[in-house]
C-alpha positions as CSV (number, residue, x, y, z in Angstrom):
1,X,-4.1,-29.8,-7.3
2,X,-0.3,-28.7,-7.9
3,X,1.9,-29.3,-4.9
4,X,3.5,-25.9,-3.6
5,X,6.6,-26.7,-2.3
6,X,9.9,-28.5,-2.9
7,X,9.4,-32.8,-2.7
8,X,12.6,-34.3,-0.2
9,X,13.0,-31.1,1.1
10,X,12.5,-30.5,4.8
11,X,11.2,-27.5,6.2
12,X,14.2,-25.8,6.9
13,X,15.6,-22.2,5.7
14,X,15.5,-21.6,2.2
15,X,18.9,-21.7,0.3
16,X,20.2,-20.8,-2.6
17,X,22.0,-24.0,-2.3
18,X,18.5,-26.0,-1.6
19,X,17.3,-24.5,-5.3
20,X,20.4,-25.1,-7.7
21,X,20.5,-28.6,-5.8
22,X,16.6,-29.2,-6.8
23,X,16.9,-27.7,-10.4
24,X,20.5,-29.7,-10.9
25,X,18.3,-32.6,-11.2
26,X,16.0,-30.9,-13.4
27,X,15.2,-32.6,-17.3
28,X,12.3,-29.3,-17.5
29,X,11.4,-26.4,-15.8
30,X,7.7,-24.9,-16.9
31,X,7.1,-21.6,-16.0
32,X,3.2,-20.2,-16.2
33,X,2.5,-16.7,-16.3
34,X,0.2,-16.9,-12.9
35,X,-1.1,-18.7,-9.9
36,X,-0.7,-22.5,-9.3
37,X,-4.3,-23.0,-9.5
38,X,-4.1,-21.5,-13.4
39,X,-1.2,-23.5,-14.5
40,X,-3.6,-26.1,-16.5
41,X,-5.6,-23.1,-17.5
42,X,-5.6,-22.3,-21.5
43,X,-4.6,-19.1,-22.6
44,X,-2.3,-18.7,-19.8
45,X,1.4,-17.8,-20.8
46,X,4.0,-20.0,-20.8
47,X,7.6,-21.4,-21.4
48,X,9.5,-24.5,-21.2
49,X,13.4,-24.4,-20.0
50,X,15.6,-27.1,-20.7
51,X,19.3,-27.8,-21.5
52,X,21.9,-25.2,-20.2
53,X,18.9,-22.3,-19.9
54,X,18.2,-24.6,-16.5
55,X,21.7,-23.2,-15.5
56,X,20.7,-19.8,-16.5
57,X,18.3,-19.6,-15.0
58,X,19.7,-21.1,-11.7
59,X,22.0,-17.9,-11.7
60,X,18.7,-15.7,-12.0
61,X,17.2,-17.4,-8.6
62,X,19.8,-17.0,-6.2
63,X,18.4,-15.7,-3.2
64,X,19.2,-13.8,0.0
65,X,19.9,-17.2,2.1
66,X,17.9,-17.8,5.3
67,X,14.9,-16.1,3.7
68,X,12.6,-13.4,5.4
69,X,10.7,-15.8,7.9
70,X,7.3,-15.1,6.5
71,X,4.8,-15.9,4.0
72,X,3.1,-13.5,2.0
73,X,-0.6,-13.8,2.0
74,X,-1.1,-13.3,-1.6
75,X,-0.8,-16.7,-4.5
76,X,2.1,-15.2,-6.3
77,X,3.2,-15.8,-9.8
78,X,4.7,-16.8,-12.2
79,X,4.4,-20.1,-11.3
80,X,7.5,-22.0,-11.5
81,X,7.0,-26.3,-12.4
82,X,10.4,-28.3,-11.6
83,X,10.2,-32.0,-13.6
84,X,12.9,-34.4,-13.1
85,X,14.6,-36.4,-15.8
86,X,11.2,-38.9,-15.8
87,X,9.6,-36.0,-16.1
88,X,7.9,-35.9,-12.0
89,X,6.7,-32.8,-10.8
90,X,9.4,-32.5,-8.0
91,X,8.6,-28.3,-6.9
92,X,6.2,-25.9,-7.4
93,X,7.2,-22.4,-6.5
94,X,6.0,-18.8,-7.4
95,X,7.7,-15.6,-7.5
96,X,6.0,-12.7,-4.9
97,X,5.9,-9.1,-6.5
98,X,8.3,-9.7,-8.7
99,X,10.8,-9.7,-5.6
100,X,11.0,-13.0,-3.8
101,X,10.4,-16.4,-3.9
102,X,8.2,-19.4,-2.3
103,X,8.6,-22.8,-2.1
104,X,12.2,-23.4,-1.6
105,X,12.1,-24.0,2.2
106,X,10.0,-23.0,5.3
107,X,9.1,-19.2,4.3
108,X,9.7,-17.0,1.3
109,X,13.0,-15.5,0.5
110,X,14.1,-12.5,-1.5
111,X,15.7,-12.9,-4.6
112,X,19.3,-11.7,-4.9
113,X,18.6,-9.5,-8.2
114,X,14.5,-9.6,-9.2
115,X,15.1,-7.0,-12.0
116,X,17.5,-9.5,-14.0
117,X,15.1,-12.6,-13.9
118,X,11.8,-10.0,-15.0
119,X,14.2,-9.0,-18.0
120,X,15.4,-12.6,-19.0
121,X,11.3,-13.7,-18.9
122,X,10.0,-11.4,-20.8
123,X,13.4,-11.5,-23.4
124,X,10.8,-15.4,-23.8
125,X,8.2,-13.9,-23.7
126,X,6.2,-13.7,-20.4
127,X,6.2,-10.2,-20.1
128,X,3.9,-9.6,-17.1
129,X,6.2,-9.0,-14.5
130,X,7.8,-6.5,-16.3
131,X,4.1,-4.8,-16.3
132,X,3.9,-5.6,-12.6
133,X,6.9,-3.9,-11.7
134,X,6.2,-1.0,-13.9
135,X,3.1,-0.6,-12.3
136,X,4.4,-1.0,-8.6
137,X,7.0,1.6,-9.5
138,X,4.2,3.9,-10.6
139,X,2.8,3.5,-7.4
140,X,5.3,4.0,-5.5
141,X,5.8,6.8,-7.3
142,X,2.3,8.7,-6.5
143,X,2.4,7.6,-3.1
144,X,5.7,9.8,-2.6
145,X,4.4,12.5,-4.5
146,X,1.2,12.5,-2.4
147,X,3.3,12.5,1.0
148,X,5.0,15.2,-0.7
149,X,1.8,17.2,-1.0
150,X,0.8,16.5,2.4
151,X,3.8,17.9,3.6
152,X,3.5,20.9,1.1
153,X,0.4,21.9,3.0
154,X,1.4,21.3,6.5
155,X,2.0,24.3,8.5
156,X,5.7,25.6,8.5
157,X,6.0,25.5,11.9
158,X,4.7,21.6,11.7
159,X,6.5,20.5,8.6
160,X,9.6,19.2,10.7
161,X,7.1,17.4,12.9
162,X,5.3,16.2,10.2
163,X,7.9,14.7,8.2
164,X,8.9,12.3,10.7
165,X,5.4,11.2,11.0
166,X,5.4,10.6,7.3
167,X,8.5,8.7,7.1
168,X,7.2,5.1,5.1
169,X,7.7,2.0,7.1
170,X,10.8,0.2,6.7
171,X,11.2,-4.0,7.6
172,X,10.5,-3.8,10.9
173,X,7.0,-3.2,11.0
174,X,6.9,-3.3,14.3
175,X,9.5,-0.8,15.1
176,X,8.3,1.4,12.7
177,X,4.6,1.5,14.4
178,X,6.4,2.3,17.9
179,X,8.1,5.5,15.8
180,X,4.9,6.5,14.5
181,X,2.6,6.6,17.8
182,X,5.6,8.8,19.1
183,X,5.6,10.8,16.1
184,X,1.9,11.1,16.4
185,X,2.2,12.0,20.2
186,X,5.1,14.7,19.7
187,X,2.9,16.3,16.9
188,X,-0.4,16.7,18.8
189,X,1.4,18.3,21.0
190,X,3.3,20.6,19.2
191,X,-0.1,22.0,17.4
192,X,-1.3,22.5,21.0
193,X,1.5,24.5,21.7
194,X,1.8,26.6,18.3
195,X,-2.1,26.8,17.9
196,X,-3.4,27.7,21.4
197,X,-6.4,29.2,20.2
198,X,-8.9,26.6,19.5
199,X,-10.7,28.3,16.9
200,X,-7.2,29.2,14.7
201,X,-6.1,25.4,15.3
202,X,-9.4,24.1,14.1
203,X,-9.1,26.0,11.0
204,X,-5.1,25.3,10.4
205,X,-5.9,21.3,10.7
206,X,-8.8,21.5,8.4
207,X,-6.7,23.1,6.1
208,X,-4.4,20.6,6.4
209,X,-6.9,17.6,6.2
210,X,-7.9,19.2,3.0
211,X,-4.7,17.7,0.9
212,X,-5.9,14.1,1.7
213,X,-9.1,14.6,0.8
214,X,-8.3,15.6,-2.6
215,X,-5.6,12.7,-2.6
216,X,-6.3,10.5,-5.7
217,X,-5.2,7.4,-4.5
218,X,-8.1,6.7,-2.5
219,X,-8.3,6.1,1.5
220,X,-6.2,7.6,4.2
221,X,-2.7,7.4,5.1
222,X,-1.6,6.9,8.4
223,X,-0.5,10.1,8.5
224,X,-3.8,11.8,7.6
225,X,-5.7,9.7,10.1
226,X,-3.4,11.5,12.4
227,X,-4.6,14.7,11.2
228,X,-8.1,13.8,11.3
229,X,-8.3,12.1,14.8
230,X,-6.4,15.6,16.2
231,X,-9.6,17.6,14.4
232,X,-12.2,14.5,16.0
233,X,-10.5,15.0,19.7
234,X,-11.9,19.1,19.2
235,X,-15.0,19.7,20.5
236,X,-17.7,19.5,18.0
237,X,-19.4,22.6,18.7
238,X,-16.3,24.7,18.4
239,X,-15.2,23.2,14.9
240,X,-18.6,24.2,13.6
241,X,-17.9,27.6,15.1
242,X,-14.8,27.2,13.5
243,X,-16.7,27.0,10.3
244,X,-18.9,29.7,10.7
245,X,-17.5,32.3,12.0
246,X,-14.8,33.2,9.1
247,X,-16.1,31.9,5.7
248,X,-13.3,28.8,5.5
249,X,-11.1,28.5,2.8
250,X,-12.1,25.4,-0.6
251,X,-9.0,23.7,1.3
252,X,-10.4,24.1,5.1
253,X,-13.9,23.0,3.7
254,X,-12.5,19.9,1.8
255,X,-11.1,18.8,5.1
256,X,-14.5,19.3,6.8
257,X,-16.1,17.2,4.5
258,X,-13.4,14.7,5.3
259,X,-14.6,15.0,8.8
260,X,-18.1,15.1,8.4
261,X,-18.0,12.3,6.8
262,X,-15.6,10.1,9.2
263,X,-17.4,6.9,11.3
264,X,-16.1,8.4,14.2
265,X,-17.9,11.8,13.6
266,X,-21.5,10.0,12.0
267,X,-21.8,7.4,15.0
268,X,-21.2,10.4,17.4
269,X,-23.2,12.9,16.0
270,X,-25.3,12.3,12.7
271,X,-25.3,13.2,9.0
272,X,-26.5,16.7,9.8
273,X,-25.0,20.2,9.7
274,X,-26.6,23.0,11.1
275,X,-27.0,25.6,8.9
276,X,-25.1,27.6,7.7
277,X,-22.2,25.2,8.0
278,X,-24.3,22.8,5.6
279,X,-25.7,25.1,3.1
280,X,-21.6,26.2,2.3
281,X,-20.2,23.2,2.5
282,X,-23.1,21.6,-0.1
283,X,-21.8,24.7,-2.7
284,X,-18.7,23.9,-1.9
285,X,-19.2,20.1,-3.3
286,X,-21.7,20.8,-5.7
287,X,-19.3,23.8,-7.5
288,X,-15.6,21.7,-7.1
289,X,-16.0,18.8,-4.6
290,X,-14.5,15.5,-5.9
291,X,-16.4,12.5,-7.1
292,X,-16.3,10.8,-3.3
293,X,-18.0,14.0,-1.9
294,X,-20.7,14.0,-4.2
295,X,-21.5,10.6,-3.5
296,X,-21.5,10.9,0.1
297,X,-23.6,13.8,-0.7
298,X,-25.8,12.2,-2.8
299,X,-26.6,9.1,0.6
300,X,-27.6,11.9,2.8
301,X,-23.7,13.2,4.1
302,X,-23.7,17.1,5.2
303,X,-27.3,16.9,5.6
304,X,-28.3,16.8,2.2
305,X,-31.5,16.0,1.0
């Protein structure tokens, strides 16, 4: 098994200092393009550094002293193998999404400038934190554009309200939940206030459900749970009402099958609709729903046979 960790070091903050001291005394620095446990793997990508490239690549670790005091939960990688001038394995340490670093002290630590050091390993040829970052970049960039259409569809006299809701969490996680069950609290509200009729609220907040459910991401956001547990707090009666007595819109019957198809709303009531709230929203799916609708159709959601 590979040691993870930095021999002679104590458990104390991680430091730049603590790192150009360890790989100073370096003869060769192996980096593996994965996990600790693949390092002896074949096939697995890999360089050696040696000479004045151990100073290089010194500058490229530098890190935001004092660290973030945690531990990401995942392995990381690359994994980076420090060997003295007798050529003993004195630190193991892996790079975390391509944006900090473990193993120099007592949690991880952020690097000063990630970007560089991606760029400078794949110049040698380990290019897959390059492709990481790429790909986390992508993501990021979908996950904006689908708070972007949730907010698109969000009533105009909700958008305001609805945009602090939305807002992504910052480094406080903790702070950031306390803003968030506020945000949650101030918008209930305000959709009793704008929507006092319970059948035109039921029908604005399907609506509204409706852009996560055609989200392609997969799963909910916290702020269409918020959505959803607004339309789950309704009585059930009135939203199939709701439903009934105005044929709904393709948006107001995605969000239903959203609904219908929620823990909350199965353990509570069942897989059946009563008609003709089942027979439109089966047409519905059959004619445009997505490829998660059908399969819930397909195991007996909506009342399907």
């Amino acid at each position: 098994m590979i040691y993870e960790g930095t021999k002679g070091v104590d458990e104390g903050a991680p430091t730049t200092a603590r790192l150009r001291d360890v790989l100073n005394r370096a003869e060769r620095v192996l980096i593996v393009e994965g996990p600790p446990s693949e390092v002896n793997s074949a096939g697995v990508a890999r360089i050696a550094v040696t000479g004045t490239e151990i100073a290089d690549l010194a500058q490229l670790l530098a890190i935001v002293d004092g660290g973030t005091g945690d531990r990401c939960r995942c392995h990381g990688w690359p994994t980076i193998l420090v060997h003295d001038v007798d050529d003993e394995l004195i630190a193991c340490w892996t790079l975390h999404h391509q944006t900090g670093i473990r193993g120099i002290g007592d949690c991880d630590a952020d690097l000063l400038d990630g970007p560089a050091l991606t760029e400078w390993l794949a110049e040698r040829g380990l290019t897959g934190s390059r492709q990481a970052q790429a790909e986390l970049a992508e993501q990021e960039a979908e996950e904006d554009r689908r708070r972007l259409r949730w907010l698109e569809a969000a009533p105009d006299a909700l958008r305001d309200a609805a945009m602090e809701l939305s807002e992504p969490p910052g480094n406080d996680m903790e702070a950031w939940s306390d803003r968030v069950g506020d945000a949650e609290d101030r918008l209930a509200a305000l959709v009793q206030a704008c929507y006092p009729d319970g059948i035109e609220r039921i029908r604005v907040l399907l609506a509204w459900a409706g852009a996560s459910a055609r989200a392609s991401s997969g799963g909910l956001k916290w702020y269409d749970m918020a959505v959803e547990q607004q339309l789950l707090a309704e009585d059930p009666d009135l939203i199939l009402t709701a439903l009934a007595a105005q044929s709904p819109s393709p948006a107001q019957l995605d969000g239903a099958a959203q609904v219908f198809a929620s823990l909350e709303w199965t353990e509570a009531h069942g897989r059946q609709l009563p008609e003709p709230v089942r027979s439109t929203l089966i047409a519905h799916i059959e004619a445009s729903g997505t490829d998660p609708m059908r399969f819930r159709m397909r195991h007996g959601y909506y009342g399907a046979e």
